[in-house]
mmCIF file as gemmi writes it, N, C-alpha and C atoms, coordinates in Angstrom:
data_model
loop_
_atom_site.group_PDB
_atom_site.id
_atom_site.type_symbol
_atom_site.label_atom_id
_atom_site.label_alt_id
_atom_site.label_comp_id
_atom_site.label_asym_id
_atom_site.label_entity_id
_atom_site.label_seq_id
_atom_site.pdbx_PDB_ins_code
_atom_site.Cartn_x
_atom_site.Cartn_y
_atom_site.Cartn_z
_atom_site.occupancy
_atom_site.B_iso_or_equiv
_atom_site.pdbx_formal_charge
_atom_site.auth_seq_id
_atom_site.auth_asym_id
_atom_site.pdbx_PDB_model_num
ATOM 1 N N . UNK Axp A 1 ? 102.634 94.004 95.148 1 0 ? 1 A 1
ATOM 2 C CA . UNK Axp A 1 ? 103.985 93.485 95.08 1 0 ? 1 A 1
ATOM 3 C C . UNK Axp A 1 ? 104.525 93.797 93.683 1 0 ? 1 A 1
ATOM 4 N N . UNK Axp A 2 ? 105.851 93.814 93.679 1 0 ? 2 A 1
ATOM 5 C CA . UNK Axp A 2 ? 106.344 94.435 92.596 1 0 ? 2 A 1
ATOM 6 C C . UNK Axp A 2 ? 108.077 93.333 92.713 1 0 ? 2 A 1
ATOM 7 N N . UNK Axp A 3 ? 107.648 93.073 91.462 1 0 ? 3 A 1
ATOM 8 C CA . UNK Axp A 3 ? 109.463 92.867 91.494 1 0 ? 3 A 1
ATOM 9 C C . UNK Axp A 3 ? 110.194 93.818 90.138 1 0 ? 3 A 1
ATOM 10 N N . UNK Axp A 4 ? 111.646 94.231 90.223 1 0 ? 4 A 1
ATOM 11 C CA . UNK Axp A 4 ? 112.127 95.207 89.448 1 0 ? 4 A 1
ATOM 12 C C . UNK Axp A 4 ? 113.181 94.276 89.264 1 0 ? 4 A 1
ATOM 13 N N . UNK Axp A 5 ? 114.499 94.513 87.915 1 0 ? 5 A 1
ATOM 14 C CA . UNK Axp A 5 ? 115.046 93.437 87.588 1 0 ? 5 A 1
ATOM 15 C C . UNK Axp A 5 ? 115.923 94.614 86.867 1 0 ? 5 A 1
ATOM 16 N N . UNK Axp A 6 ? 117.186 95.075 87.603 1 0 ? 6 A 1
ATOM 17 C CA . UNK Axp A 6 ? 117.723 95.884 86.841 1 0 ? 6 A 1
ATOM 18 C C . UNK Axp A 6 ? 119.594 94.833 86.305 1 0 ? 6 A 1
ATOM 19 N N . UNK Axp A 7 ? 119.513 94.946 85.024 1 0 ? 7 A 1
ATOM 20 C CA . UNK Axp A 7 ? 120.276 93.612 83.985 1 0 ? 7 A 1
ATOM 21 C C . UNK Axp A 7 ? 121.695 94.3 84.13 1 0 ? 7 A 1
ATOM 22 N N . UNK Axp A 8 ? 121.728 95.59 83.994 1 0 ? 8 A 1
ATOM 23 C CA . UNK Axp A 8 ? 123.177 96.477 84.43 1 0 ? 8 A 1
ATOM 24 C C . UNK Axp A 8 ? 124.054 96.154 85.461 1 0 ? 8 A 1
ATOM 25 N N . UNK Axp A 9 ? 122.983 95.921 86.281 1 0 ? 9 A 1
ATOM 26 C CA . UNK Axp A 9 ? 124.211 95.784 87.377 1 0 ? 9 A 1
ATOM 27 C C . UNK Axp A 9 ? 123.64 94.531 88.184 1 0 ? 9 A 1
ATOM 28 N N . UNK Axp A 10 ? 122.884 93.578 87.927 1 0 ? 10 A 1
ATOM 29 C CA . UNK Axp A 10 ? 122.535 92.39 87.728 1 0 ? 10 A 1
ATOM 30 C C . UNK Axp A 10 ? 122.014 91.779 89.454 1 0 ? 10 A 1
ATOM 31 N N . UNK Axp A 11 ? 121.1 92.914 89.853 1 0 ? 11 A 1
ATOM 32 C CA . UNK Axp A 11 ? 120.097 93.067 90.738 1 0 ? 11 A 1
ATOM 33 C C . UNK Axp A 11 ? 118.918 92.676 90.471 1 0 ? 11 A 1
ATOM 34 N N . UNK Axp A 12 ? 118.134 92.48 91.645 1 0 ? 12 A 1
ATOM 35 C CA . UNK Axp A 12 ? 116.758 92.271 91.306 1 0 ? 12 A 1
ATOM 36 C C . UNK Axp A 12 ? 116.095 92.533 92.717 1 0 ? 12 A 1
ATOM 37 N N . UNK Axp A 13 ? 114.94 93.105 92.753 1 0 ? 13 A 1
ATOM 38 C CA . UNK Axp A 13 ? 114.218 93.645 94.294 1 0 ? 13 A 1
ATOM 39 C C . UNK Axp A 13 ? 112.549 93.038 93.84 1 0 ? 13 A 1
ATOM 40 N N . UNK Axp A 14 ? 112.553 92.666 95.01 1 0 ? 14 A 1
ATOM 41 C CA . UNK Axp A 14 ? 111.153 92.229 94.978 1 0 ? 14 A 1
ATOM 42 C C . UNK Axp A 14 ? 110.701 93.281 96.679 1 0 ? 14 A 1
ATOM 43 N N . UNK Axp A 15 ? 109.657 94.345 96.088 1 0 ? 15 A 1
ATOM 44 C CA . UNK Axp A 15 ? 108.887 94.852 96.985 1 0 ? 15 A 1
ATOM 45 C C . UNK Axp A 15 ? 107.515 94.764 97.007 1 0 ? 15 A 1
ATOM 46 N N . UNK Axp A 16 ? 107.686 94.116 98.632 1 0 ? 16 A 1
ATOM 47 C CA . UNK Axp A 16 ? 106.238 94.058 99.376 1 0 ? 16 A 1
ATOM 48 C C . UNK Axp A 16 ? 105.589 95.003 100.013 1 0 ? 16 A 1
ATOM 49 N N . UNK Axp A 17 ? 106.084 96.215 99.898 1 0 ? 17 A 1
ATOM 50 C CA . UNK Axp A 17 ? 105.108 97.433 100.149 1 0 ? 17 A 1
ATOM 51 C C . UNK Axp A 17 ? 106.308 98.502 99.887 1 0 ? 17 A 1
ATOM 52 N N . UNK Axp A 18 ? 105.68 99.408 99.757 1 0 ? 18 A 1
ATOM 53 C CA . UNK Axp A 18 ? 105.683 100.955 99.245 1 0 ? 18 A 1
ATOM 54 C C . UNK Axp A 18 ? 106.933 101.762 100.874 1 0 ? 18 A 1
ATOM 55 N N . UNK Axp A 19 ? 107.796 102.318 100.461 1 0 ? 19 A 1
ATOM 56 C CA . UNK Axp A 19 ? 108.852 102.171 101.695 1 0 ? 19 A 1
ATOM 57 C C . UNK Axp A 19 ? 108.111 104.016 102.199 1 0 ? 19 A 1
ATOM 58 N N . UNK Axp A 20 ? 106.988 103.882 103.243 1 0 ? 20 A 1
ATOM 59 C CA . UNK Axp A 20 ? 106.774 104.619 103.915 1 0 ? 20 A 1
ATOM 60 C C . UNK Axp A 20 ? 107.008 105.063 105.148 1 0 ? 20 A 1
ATOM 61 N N . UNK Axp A 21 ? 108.487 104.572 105.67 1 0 ? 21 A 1
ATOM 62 C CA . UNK Axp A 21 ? 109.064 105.013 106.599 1 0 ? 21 A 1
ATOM 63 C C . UNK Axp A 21 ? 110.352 104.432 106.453 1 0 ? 21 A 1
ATOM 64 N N . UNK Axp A 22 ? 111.737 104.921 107.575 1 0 ? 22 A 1
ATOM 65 C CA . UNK Axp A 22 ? 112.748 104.001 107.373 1 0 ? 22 A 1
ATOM 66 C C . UNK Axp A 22 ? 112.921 102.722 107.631 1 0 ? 22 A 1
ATOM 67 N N . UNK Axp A 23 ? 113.774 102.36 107.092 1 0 ? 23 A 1
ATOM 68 C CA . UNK Axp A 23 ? 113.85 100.641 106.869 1 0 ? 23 A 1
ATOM 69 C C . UNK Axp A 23 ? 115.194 100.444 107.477 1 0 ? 23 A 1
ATOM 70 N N . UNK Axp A 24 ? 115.236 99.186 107.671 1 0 ? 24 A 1
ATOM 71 C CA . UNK Axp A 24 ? 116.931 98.779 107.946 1 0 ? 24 A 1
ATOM 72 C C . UNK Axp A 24 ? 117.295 97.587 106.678 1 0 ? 24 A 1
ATOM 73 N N . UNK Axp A 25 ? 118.221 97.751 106.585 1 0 ? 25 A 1
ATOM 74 C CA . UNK Axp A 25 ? 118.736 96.508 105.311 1 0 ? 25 A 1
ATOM 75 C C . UNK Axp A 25 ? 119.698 95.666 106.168 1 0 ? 25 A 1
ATOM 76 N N . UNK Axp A 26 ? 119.07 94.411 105.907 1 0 ? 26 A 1
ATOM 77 C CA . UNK Axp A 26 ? 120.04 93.328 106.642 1 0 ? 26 A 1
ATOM 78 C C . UNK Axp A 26 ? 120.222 92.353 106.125 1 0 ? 26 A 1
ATOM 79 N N . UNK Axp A 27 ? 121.693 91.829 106.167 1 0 ? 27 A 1
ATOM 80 C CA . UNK Axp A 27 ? 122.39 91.537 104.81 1 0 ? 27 A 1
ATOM 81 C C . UNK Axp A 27 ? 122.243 89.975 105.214 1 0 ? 27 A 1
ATOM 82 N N . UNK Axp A 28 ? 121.44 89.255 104.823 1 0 ? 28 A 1
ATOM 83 C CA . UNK Axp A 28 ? 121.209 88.008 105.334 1 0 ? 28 A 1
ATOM 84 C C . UNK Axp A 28 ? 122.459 87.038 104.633 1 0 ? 28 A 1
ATOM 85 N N . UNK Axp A 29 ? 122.822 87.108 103.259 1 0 ? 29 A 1
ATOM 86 C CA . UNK Axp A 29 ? 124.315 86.966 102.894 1 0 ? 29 A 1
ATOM 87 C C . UNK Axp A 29 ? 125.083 87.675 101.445 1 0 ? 29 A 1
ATOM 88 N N . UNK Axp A 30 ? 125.829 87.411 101.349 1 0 ? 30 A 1
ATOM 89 C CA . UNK Axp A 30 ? 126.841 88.005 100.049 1 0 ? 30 A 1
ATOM 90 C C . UNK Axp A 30 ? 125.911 88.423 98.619 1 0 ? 30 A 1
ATOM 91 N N . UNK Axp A 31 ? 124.613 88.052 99.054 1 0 ? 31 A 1
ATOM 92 C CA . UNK Axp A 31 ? 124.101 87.216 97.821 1 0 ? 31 A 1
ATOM 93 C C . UNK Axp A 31 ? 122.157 88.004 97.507 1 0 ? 31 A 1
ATOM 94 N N . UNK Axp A 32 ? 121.883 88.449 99.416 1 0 ? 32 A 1
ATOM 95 C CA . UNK Axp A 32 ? 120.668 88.67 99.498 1 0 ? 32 A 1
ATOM 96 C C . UNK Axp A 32 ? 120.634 89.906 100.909 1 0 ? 32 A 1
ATOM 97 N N . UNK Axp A 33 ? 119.961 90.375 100.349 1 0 ? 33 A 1
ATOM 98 C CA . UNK Axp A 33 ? 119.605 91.981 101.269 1 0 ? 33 A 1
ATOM 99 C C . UNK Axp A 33 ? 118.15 91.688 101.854 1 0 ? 33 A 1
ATOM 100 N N . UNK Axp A 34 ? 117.428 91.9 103.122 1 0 ? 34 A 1
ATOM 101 C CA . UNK Axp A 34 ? 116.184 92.26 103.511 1 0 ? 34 A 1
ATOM 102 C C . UNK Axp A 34 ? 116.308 93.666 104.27 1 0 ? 34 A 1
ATOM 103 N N . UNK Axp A 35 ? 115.335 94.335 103.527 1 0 ? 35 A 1
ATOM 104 C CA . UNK Axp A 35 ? 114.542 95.514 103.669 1 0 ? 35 A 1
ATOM 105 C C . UNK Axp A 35 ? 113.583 95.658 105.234 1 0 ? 35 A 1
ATOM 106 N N . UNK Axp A 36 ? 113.856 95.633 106.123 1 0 ? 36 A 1
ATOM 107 C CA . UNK Axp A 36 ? 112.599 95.308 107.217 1 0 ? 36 A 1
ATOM 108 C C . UNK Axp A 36 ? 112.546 96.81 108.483 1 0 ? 36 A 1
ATOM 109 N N . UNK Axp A 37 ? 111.082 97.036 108.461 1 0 ? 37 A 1
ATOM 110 C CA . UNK Axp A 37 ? 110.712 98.436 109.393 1 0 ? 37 A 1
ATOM 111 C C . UNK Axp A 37 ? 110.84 97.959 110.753 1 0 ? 37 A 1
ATOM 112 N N . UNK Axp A 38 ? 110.901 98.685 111.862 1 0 ? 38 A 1
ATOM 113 C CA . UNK Axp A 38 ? 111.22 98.625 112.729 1 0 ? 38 A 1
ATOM 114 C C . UNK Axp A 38 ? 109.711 97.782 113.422 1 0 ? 38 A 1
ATOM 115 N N . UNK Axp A 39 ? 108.804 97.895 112.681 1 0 ? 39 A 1
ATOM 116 C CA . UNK Axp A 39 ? 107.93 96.873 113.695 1 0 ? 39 A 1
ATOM 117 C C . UNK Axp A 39 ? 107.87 95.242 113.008 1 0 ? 39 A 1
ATOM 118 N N . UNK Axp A 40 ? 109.255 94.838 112.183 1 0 ? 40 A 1
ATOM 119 C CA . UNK Axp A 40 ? 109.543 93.912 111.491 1 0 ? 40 A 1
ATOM 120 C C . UNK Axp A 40 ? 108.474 93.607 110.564 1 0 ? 40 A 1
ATOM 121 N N . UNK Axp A 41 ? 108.272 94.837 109.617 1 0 ? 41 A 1
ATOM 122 C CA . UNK Axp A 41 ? 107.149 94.288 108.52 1 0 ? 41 A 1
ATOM 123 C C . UNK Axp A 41 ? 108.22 94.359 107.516 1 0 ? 41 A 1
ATOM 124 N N . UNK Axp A 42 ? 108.468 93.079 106.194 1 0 ? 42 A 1
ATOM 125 C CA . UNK Axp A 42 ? 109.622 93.113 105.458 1 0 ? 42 A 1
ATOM 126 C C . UNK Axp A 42 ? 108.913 93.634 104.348 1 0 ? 42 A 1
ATOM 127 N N . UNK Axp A 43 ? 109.52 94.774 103.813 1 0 ? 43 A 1
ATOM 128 C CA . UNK Axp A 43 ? 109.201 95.929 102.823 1 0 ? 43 A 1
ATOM 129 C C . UNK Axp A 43 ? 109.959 95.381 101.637 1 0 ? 43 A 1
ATOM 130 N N . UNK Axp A 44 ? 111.394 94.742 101.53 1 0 ? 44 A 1
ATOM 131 C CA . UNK Axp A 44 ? 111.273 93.976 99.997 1 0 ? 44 A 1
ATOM 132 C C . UNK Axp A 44 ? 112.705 93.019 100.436 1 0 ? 44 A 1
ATOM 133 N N . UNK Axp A 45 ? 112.761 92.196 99.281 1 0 ? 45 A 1
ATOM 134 C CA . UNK Axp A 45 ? 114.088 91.675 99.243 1 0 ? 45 A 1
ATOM 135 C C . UNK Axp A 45 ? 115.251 91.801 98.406 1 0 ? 45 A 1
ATOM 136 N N . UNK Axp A 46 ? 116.716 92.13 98.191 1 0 ? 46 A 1
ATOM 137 C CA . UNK Axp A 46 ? 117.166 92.196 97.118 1 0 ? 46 A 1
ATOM 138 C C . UNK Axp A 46 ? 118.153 91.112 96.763 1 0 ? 46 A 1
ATOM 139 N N . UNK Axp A 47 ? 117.96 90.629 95.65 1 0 ? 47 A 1
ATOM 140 C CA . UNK Axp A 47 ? 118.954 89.741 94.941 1 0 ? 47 A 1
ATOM 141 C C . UNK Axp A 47 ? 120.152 90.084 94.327 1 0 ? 47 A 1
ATOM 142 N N . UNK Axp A 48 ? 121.382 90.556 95.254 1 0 ? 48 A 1
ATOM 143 C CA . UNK Axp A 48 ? 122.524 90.581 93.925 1 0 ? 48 A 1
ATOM 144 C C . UNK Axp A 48 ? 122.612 89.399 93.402 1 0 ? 48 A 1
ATOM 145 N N . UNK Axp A 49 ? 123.909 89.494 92.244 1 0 ? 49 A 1
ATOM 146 C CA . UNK Axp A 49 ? 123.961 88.2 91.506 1 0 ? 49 A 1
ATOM 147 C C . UNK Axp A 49 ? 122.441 87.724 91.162 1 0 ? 49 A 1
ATOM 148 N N . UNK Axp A 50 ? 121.607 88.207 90.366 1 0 ? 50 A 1
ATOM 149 C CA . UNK Axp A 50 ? 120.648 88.222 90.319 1 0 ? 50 A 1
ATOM 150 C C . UNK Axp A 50 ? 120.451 86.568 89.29 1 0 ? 50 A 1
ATOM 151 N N . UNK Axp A 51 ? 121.445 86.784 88.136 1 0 ? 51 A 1
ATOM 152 C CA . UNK Axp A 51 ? 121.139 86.103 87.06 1 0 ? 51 A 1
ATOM 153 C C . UNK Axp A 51 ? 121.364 84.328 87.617 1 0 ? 51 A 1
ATOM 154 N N . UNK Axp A 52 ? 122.157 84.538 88.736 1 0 ? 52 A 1
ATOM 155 C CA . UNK Axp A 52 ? 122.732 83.123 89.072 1 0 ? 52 A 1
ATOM 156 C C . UNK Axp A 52 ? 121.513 82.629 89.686 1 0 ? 52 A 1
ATOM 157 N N . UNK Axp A 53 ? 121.053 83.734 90.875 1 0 ? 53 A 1
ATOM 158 C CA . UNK Axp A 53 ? 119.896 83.366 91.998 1 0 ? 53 A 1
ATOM 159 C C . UNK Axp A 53 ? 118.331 83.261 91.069 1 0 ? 53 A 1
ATOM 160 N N . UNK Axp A 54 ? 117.886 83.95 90.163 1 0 ? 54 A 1
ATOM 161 C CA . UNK Axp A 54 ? 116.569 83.904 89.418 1 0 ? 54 A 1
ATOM 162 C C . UNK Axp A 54 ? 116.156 83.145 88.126 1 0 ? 54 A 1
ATOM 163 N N . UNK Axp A 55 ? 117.788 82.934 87.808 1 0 ? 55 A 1
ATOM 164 C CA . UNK Axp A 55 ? 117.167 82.006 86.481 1 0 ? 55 A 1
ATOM 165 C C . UNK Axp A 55 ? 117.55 80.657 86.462 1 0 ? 55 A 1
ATOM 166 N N . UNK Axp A 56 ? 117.454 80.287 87.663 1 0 ? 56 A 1
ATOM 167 C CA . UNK Axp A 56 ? 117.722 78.41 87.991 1 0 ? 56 A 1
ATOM 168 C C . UNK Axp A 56 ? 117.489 77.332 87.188 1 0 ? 56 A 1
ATOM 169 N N . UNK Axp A 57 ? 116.652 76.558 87.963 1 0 ? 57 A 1
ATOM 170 C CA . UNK Axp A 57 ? 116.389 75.62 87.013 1 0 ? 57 A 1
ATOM 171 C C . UNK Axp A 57 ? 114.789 75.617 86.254 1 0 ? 57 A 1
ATOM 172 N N . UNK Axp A 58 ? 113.985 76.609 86.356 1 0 ? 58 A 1
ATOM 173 C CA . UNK Axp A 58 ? 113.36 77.154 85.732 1 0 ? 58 A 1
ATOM 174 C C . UNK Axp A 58 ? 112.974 77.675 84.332 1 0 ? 58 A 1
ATOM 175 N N . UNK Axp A 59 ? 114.527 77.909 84.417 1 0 ? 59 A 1
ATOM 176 C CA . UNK Axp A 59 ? 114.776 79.227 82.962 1 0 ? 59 A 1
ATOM 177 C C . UNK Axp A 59 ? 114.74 80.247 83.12 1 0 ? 59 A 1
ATOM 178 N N . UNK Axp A 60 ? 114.467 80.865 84.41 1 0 ? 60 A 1
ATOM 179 C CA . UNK Axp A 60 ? 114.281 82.921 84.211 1 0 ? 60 A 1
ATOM 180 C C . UNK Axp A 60 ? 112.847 82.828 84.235 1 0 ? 60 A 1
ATOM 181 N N . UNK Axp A 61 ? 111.892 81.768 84.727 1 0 ? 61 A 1
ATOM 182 C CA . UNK Axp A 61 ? 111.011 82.069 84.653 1 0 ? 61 A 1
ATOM 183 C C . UNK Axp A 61 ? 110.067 82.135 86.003 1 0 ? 61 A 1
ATOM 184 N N . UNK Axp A 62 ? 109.046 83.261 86.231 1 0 ? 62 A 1
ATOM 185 C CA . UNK Axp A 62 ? 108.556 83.448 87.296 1 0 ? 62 A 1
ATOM 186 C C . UNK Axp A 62 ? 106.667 82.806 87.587 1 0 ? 62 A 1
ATOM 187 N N . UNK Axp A 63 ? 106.951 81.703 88.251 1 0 ? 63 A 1
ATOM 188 C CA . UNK Axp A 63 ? 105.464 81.12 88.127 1 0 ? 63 A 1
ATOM 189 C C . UNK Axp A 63 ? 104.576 81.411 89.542 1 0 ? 63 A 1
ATOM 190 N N . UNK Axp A 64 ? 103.812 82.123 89.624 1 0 ? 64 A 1
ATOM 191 C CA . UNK Axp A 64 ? 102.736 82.287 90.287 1 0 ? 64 A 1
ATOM 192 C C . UNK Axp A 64 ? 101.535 81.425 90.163 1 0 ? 64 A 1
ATOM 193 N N . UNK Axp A 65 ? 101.175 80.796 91.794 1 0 ? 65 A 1
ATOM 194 C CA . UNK Axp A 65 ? 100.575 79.628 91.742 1 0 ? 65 A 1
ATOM 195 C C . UNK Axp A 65 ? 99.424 80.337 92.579 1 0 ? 65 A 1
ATOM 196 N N . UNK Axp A 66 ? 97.961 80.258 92.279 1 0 ? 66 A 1
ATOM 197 C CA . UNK Axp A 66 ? 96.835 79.982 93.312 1 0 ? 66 A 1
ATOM 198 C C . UNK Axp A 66 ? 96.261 79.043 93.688 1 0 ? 66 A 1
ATOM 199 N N . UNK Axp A 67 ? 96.795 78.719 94.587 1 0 ? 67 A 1
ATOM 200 C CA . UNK Axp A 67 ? 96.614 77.244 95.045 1 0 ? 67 A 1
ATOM 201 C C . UNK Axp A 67 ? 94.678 77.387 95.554 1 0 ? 67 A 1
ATOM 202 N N . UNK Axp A 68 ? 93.964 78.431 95.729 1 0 ? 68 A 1
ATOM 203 C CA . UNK Axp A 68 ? 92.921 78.08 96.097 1 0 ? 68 A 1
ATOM 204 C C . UNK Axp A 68 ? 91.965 78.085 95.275 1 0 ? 68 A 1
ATOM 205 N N . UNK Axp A 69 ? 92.072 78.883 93.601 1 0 ? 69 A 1
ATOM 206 C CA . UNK Axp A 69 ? 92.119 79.03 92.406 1 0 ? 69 A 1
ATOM 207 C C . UNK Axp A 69 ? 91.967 78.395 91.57 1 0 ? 69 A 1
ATOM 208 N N . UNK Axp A 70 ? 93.428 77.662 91.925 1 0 ? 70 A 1
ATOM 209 C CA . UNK Axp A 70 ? 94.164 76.288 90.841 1 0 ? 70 A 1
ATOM 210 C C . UNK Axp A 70 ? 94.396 76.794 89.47 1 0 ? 70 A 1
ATOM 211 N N . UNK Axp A 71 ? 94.767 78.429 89.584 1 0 ? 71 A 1
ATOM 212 C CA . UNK Axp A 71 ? 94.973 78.778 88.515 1 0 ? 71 A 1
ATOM 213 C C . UNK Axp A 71 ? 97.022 79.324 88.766 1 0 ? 71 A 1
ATOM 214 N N . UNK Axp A 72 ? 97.483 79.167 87.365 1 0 ? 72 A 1
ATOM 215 C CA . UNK Axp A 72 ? 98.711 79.941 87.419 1 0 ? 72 A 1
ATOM 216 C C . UNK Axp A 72 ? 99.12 80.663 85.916 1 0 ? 72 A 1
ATOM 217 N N . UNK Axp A 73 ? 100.304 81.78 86.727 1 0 ? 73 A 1
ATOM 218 C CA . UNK Axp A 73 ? 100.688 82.296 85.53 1 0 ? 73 A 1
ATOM 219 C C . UNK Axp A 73 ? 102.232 82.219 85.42 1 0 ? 73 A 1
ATOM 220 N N . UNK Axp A 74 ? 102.678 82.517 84.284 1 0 ? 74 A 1
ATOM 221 C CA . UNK Axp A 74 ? 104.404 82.367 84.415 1 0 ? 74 A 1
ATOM 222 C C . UNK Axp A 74 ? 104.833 84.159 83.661 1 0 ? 74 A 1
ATOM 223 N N . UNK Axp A 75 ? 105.644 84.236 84.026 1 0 ? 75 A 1
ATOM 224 C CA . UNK Axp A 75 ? 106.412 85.799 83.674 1 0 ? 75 A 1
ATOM 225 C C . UNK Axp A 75 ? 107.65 85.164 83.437 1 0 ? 75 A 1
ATOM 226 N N . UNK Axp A 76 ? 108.574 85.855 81.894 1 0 ? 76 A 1
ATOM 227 C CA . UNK Axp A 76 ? 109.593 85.622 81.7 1 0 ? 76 A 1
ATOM 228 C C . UNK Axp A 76 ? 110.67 86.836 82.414 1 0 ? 76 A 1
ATOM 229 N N . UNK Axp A 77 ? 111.194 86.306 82.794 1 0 ? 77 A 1
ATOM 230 C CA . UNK Axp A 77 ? 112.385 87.558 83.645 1 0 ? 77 A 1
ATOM 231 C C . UNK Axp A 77 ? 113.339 87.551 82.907 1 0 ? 77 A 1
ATOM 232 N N . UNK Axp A 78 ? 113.763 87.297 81.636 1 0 ? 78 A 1
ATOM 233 C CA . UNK Axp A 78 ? 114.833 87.965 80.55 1 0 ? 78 A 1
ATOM 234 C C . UNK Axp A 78 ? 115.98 87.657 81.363 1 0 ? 78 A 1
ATOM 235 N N . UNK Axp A 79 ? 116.283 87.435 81.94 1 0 ? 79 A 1
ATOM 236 C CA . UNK Axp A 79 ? 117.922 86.502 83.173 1 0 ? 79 A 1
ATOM 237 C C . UNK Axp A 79 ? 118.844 86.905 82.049 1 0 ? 79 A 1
């Protein structure tokens, strides 16, 4: 998984796999795009308005939890 965070034009894509065939983009609203292959495997998501939707009440920050682990990490996303 990969997320990309482009500040220019104030996008952000989070991909769940590598786009090895065509995709359809379906615009779930004004706000959010899904990426999904025809045997409905969702290949990524995109965030316009990125800065409004990712840096909430958080701060811009991205926390990854292993809940089986009980370990986590945080990533700053620069919002």
């Amino acid at each position: 998984m990969k997320i990309t965070i482009d500040k220019k034009y104030n996008v952000a894509y989070i991909s769940l796999h590598a786009k090895t065939e065509e995709v359809e983009t379906i615009r779930v609203s004004e706000e959010m795009n899904v990426d999904v292959a025809p045997d409905g495997t969702i290949y990524g998501i995109e965030f316009l308005n990125a800065n409004a939707q990712l840096a909430g009440g958080d701060g811009g920050v991205l926390v990854v939890i292993d809940e089986a682990r009980g370990k986590l990490a945080e990533v700053e996303l620069g919002m």
